[in-house]
C-alpha positions as CSV (number, residue, x, y, z in Angstrom):
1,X,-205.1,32.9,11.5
2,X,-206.5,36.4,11.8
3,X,-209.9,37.0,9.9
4,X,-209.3,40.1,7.9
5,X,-211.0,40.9,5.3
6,X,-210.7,44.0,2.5
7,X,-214.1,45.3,1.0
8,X,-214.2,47.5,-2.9
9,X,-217.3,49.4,-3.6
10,X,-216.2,51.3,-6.9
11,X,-218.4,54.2,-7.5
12,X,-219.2,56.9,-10.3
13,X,-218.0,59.6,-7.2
14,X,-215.1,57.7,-5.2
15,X,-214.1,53.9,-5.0
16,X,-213.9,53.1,-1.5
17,X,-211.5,50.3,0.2
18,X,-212.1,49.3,3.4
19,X,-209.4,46.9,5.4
20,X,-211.4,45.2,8.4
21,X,-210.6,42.3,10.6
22,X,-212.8,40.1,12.8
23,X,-212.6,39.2,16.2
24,X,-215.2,37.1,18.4
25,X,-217.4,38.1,15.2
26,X,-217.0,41.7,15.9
27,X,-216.0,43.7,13.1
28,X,-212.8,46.2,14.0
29,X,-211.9,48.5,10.9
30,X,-208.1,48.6,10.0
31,X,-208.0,50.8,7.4
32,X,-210.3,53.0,5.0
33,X,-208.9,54.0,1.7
34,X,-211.2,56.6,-0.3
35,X,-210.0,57.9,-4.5
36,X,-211.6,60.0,-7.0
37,X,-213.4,57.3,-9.3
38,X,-212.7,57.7,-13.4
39,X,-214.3,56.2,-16.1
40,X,-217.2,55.3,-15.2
41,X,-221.1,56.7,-15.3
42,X,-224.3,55.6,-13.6
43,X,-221.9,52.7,-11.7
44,X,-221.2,51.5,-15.1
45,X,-217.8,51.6,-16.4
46,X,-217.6,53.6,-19.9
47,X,-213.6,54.4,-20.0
48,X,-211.4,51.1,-18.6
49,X,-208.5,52.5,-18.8
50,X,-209.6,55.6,-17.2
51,X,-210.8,53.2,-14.4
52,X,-207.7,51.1,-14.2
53,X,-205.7,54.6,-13.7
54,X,-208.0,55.4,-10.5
55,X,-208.2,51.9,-9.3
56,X,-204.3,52.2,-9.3
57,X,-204.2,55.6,-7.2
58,X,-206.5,53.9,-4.9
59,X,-204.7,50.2,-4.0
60,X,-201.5,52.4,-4.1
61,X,-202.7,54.6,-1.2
62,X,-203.8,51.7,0.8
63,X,-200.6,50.1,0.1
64,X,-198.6,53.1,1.3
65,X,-200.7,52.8,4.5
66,X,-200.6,49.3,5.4
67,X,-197.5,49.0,4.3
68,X,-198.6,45.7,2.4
69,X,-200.0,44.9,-0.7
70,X,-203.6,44.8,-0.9
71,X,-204.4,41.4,-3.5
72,X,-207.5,39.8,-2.7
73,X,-210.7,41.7,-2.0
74,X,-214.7,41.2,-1.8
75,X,-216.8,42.9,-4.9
76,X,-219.4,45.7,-4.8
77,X,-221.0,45.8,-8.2
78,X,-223.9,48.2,-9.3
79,X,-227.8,47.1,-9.3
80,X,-228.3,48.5,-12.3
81,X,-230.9,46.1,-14.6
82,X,-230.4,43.7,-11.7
83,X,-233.0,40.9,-11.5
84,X,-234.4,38.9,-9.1
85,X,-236.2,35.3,-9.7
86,X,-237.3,31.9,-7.7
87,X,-236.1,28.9,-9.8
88,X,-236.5,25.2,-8.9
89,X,-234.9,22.1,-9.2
90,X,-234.6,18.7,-8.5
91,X,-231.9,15.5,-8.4
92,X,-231.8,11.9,-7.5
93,X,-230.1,11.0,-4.1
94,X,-227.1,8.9,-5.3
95,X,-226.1,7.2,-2.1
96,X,-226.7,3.6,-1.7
97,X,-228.1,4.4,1.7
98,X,-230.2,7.1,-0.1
99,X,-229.0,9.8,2.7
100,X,-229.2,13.0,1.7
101,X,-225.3,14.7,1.6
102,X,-223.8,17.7,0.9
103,X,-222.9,17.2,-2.7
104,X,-226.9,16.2,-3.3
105,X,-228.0,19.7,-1.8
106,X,-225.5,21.3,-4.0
107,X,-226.3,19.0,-6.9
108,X,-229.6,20.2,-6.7
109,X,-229.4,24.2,-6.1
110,X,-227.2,23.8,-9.2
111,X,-229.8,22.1,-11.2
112,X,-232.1,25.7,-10.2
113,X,-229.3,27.9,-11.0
114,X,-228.9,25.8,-14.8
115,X,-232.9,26.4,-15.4
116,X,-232.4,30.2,-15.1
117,X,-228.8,30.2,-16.9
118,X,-228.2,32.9,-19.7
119,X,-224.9,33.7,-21.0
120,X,-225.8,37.5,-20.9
121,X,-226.2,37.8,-17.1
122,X,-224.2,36.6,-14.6
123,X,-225.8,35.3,-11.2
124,X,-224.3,37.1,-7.8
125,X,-226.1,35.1,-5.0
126,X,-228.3,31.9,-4.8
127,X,-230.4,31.6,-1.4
128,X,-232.6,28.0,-1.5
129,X,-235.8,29.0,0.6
130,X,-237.2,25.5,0.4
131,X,-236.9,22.0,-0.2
132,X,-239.4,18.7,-0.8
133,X,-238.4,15.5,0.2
134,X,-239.6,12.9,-3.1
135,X,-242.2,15.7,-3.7
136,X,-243.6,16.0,-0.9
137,X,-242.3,16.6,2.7
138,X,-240.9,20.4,2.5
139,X,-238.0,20.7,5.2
140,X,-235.7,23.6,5.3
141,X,-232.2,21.8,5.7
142,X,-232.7,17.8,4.4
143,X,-229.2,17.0,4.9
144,X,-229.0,13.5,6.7
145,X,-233.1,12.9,5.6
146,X,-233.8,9.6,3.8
147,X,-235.0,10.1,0.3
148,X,-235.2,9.1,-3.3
149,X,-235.3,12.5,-4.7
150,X,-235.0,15.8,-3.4
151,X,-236.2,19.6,-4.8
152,X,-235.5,23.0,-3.9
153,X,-236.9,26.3,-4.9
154,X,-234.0,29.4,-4.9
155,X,-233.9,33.2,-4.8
156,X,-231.3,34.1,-7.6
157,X,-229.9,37.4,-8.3
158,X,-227.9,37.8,-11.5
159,X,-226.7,41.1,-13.4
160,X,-225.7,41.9,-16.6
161,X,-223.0,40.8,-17.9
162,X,-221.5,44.0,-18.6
163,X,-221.9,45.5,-15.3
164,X,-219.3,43.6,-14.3
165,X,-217.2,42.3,-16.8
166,X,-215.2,45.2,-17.0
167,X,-214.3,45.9,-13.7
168,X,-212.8,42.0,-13.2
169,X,-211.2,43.2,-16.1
170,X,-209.5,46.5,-14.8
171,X,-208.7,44.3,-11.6
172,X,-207.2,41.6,-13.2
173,X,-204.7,44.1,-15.0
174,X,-203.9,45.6,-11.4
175,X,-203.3,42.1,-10.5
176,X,-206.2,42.0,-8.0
177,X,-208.1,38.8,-7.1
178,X,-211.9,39.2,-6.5
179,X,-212.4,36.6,-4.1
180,X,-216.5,37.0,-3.8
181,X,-218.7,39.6,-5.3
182,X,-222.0,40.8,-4.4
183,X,-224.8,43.3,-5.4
184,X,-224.2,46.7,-3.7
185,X,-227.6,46.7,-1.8
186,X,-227.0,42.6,0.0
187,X,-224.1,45.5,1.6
188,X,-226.5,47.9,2.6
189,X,-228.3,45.3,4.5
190,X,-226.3,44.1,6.2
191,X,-224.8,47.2,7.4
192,X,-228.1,48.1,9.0
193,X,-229.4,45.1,9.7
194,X,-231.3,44.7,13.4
195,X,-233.1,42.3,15.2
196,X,-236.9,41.5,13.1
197,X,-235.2,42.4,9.7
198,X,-234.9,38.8,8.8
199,X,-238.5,37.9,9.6
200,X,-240.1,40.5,8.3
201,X,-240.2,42.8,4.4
202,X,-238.5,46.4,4.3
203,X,-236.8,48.4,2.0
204,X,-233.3,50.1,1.9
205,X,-232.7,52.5,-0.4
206,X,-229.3,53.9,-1.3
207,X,-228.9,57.8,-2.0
208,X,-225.7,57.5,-4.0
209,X,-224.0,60.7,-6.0
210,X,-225.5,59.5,-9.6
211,X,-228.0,56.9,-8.7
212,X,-230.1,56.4,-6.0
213,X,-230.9,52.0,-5.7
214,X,-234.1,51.0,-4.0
215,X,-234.0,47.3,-2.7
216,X,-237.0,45.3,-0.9
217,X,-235.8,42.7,1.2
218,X,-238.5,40.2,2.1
219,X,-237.0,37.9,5.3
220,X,-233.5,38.9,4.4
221,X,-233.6,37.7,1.2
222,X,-233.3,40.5,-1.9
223,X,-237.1,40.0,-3.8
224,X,-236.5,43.1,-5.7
225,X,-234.7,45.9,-6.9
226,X,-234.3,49.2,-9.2
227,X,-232.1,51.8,-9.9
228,X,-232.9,56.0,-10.7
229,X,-229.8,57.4,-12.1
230,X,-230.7,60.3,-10.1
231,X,-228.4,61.3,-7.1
232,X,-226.2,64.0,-5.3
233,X,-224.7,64.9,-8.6
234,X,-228.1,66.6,-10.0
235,X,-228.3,68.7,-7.2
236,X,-224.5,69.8,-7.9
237,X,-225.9,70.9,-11.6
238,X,-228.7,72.5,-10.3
239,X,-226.5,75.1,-8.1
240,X,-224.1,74.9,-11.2
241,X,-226.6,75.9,-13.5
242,X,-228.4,79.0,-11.3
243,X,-224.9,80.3,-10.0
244,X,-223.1,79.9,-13.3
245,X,-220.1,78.5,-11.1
246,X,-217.9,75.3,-11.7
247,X,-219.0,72.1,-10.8
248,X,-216.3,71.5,-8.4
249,X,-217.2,75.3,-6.7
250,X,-221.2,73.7,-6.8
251,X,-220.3,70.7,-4.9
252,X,-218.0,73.1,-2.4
253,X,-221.4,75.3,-2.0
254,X,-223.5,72.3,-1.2
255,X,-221.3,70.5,1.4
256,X,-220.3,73.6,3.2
257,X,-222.8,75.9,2.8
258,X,-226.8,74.6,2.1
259,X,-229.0,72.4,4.2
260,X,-231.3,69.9,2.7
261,X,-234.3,71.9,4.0
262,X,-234.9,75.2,4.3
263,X,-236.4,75.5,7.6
264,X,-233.3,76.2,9.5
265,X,-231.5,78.0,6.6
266,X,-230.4,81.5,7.5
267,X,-230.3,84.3,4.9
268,X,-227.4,86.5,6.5
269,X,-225.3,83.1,6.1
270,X,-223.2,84.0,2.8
271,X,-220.8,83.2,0.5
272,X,-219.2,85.2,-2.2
273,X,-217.8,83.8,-4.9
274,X,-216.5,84.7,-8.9
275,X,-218.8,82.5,-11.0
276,X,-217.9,81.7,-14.9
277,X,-218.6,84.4,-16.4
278,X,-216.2,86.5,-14.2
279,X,-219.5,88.6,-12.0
280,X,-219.5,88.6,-8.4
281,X,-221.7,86.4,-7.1
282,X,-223.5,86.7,-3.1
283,X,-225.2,83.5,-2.3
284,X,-227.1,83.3,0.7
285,X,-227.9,79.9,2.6
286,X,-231.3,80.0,2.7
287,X,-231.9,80.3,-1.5
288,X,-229.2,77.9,-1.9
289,X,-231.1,75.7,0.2
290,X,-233.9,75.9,-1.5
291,X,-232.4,74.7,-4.5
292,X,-230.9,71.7,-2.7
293,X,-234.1,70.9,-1.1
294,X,-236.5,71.2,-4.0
295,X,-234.3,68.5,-6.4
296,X,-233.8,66.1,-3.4
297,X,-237.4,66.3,-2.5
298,X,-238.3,65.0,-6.1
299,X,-236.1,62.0,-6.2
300,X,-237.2,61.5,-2.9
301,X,-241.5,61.6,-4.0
302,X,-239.8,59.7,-7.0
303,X,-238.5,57.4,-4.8
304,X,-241.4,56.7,-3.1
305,X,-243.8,55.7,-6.4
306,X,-241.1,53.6,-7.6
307,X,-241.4,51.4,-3.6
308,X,-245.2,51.0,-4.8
309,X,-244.1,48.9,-8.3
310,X,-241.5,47.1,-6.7
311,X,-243.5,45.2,-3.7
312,X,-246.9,44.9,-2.6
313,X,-246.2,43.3,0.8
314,X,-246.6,45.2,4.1
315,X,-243.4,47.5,4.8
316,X,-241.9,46.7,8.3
317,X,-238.9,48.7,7.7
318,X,-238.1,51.7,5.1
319,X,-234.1,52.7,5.7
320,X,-232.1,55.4,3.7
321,X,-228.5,55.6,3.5
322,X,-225.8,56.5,1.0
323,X,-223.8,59.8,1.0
324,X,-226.7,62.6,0.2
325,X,-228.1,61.2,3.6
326,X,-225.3,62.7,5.5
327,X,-226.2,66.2,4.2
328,X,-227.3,68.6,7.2
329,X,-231.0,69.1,7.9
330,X,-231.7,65.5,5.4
331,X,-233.8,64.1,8.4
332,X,-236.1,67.4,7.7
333,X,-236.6,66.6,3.9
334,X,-237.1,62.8,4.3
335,X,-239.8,63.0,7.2
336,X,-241.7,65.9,4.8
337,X,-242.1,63.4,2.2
338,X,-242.0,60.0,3.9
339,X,-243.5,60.4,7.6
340,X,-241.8,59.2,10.9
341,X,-241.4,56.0,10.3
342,X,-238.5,55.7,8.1
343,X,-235.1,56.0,9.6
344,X,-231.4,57.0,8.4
345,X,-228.6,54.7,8.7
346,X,-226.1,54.7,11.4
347,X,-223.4,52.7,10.9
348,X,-221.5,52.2,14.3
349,X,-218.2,51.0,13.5
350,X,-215.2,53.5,14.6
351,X,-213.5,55.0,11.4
352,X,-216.0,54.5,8.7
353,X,-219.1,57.1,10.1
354,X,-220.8,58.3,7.4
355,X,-223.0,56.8,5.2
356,X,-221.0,56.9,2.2
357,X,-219.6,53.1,2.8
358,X,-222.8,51.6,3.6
359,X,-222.4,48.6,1.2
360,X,-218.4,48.8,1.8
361,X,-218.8,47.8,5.4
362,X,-222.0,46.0,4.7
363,X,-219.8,43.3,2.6
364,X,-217.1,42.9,5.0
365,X,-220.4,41.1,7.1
366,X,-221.5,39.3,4.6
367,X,-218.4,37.6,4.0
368,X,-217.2,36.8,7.3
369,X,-220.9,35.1,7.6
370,X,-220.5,32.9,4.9
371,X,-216.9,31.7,6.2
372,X,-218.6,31.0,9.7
373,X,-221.0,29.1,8.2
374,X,-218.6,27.1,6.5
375,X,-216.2,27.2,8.9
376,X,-213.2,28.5,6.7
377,X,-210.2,30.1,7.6
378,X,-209.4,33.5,5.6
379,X,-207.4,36.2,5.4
380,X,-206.3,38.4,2.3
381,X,-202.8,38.7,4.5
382,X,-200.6,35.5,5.1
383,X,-199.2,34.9,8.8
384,X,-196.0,36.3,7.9
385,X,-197.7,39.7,6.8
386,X,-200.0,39.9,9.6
387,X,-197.1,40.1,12.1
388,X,-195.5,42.8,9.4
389,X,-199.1,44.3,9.5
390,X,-199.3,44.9,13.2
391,X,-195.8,45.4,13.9
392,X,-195.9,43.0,16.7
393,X,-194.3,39.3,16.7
394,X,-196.2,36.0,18.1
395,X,-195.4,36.8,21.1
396,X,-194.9,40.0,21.8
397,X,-199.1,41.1,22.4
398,X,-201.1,38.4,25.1
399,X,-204.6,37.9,23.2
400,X,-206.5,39.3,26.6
401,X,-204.6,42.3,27.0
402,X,-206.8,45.6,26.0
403,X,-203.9,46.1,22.9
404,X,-204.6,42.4,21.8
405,X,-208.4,42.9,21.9
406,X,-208.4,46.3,20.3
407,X,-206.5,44.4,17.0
408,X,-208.1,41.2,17.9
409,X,-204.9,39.5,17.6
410,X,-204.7,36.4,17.5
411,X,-202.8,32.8,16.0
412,X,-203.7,29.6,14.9
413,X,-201.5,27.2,17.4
C-alpha cells in the first residue's frame, strides 16, 4: 500500500491542505489545496458555520483536483493557551514472568496522562522521557526488563478544550475523519528540523497573519510555548489606516509593493491608487516601507522578551518561519533585531516553497514517523483509488523506472 498522507492547517488567513505521499521515507507532495479561511479569529473559531462554508470550498477544490474524495486527514490546531507539563506514573508488571510488555508501558504512560487529566483541556501529544525499574534503575525503553513495578515521567501537551472542539465539529459535518491531531508548532519542527536539533534546546517561532506562536523545543520535545495575537494582519491595518485604502488594497500594497526594511526601498518606486475617501493617492516604496518595517520590528523586539520568559536554557537554534517571513528584504529586519545567528526556514519540498505551510508539511513528517515506528500501513486512499489517483493500473509503471520513483509507486504483493 502506498503511504499517502493529507495534512489541514486551518488558519485565521487561508486553511491549507496538503496531499503528500511517502516513498523510501522521502516525502513527494501530490497536491496543495489553499481557501480563504471564515469564521474564525486569532486561530480560534468564533463563526462555525462560517467555517464549515470555507472548509467546504476548500475539500471541494482538492476534490476537483484529485479527482477523489479527500476523507481522512492529520490535525493542525492553534497553540493558543497551550500548556506544557512533566507528569509521572507508575503500575505493577502483571506478567507471571514479571517481563515488562507493551501493554505495561502503555499501562503506565496512561496512569501519567490520568494524574494530569482535566475535562477542560484536551491532551495532543504524550512523550515518556524516562522510566525506573522498582524505583530505581532509570532505562529509556524497559520493554523485555524484569521487574516488579515500573515508573515513567512524560512531557504532555494539552489545549483547551475549545480550541479544538469546534473544528472536529465543522469536520465532522463535512464528513471528515481526523485521524491524528497535533499542536501547529510539533509541525514547524519538523519541517525544519536538522541534524543536533534533537540533542540540543532552540526555539521556532511562527510569523503567522494574526498571531505570531513562539515554541522552545528542548531535545525535540515541546517544553514551552506562547502565542501574540500579533501578525501580518497589523501591518495590513497600519497601511490601511495612513492611506485611508481598503484592507484588501493594504494587503495588495504590502505584497507587491513594500520591503520589510527600508534599506533597499526606492522612493521613485510608486503606486497610485483612489483611497476611501475618493483622493488620489501617490505612495512611494520607501514610506510604505517604513511603515511595514517599523510594526514588524516591534513584534519582532516583542518577540524576543517573550523567548526570555519562556526558557532559561542555552539557545542552540532560534528559527523563524510562517508567511510574513517570505516578505522581501525580511532577512534585513530580523538580523537588525536578532543578530546573525538566527535563520529563516527553507522548506525543500517541490510545490509547497514558501513558508506559509510550515506546520502543513511539518505534520505530514510527523505522521509518517509515528507509522514507522509502529510499523503500520496507511493511506487516506484505498488500493482501488490509488490506481484511480495515478491513472496508472498495477502494472502499467515498473517501481524502478524514473515515472515510478517520481510517484513512488508502489503495491503491497
Amino acid at each position: 500500500m502506498r503511504r499517502i498522507i493529507a495534512s489541514l492547517d486551518i488558519g485565521s488567513c487561508t486553511s491549507k491542505l496538503i496531499i503528500g505521499e511517502f516513498f523510501k521515507n522521502k516525502l513527494n507532495i501530490l497536491a496543495v489545496i489553499e481557501n480563504e479561511s471564515k469564521g474564525l479569529k486569532n486561530g480560534l473559531v468564533v463563526h462555525p458555520e462560517l467555517l464549515v462554508g470555507s472548509l467546504r470550498e476548500l475539500f471541494n477544490k482538492a476534490n476537483d483536483m484529485v479527482g477523489i474524495p479527500i476523507k481522512k486527514v492529520v490535525l493542525s490546531v492553534s497553540n493558543q493557551e497551550a500548556q506544557v507539563n512533566i507528569c509521572e506514573g507508575s503500575t505493577n508488571v502483571v506478567g507471571e514472568d514479571k517481563k515488562v510488555t507493551n501493554d505495561d508501558i502503555q499501562r503506565v504512560i496512561q496512569a501519567s496522562i490520568h494524574n494530569s487529566y482535566d475535562d477542560q483541556r484536551v491532551i495532543l501529544n504524550t512523550v515518556a522521557t524516562l522510566f525506573r525499574i522498582n524505583d530505581d534503575n532509570v532505562v529509556k525503553n524497559p520493554l523485555g526488563m524484569n521487574a516488579d513495578k515500573i515508573s515513567v515521567k512524560t512531557v504532555i501537551t494539552d489545549v483547551p478544550i475549545e480550541n479544538i472542539e469546534p473544528i472536529l465539529k465543522c469536520l465532522k459535518h463535512l464528513d471528515i475523519e481526523v485521524v491524528k491531531t497535533y499542536i501547529s508548532s510539533i509541525g514547524d519542527y519538523y519541517t525544519n528540523k536538522q541534524k543536533n536539533m534533537d540533542n540540543n534546546c532552540g526555539i521556532i517561532i511562527n510569523l503567522g497573519d494574526q498571531t505570531s506562536t513562539i515554541s522552545v523545543f528542548n531535545k525535540g520535545i515541546l517544553a514551552n510555548t506562547t502565542v501574540l495575537n500579533l501578525g501580518g494582519n497589523n501591518v495590513d491595518k497600519d497601511i490601511e489606516f495612513i492611506y485611508k485604502t481598503t484592507s484588501n488594497e493594504a494587503k495588495k500594497l504590502k505584497e507587491k509593493l513594500s520591503l520589510a526594511h527600508n534599506r533597499l526601498a526606492q522612493a521613485n518606486e510608486t503606486i497610485e491608487l483612489t483611497n476611501k475617501l475618493g483622493e488620489t493617492v501617490k505612495i512611494n516604496q520607501y514610506e510604505l516601507s517604513e511603515i511595514v518595517m517599523y510594526r514588524l520590528a516591534e513584534i519582532l523586539n516583542l518577540i524576543k522578551k517573550q523567548i526570555n520568559h519562556l526558557t532559561k536554557k542555552k539557545i542552540s537554534y532560534i528559527i523563524f518561519t510562517g508567511g510574513v517571513t517570505e516578505s522581501t528584504d525580511f532577512a534585513l529586519i530580523l538580523e537588525e533585531i536578532f543578530g546573525k545567528s538566527v535563520t529563516i526556514g527553507n522548506i525543500k519540498e517541490i510545490g509547497v516553497r514558501n513558508n506559509k505551510f510550515s506546520s502543513c508539511v511539518g505534520l505530514l513528517k510527523k505522521y509518517n514517523e509515528e507509522l514507522n515506528l509502529k510499523d503500520t500501513d496507511f493511506s487516506i486512499f484505498s488500493i482501488e483509488e490509488q490506481e484511480e489517483f495515478s491513472g496508472f493500473n498495477k502494472t502499467s509503471i515498473p517501481e524502478n523506472s524514473i515515472l515510478g520513483k517520481l510517484f513512488g509507486y508502489f503495491f503491497d504483493s
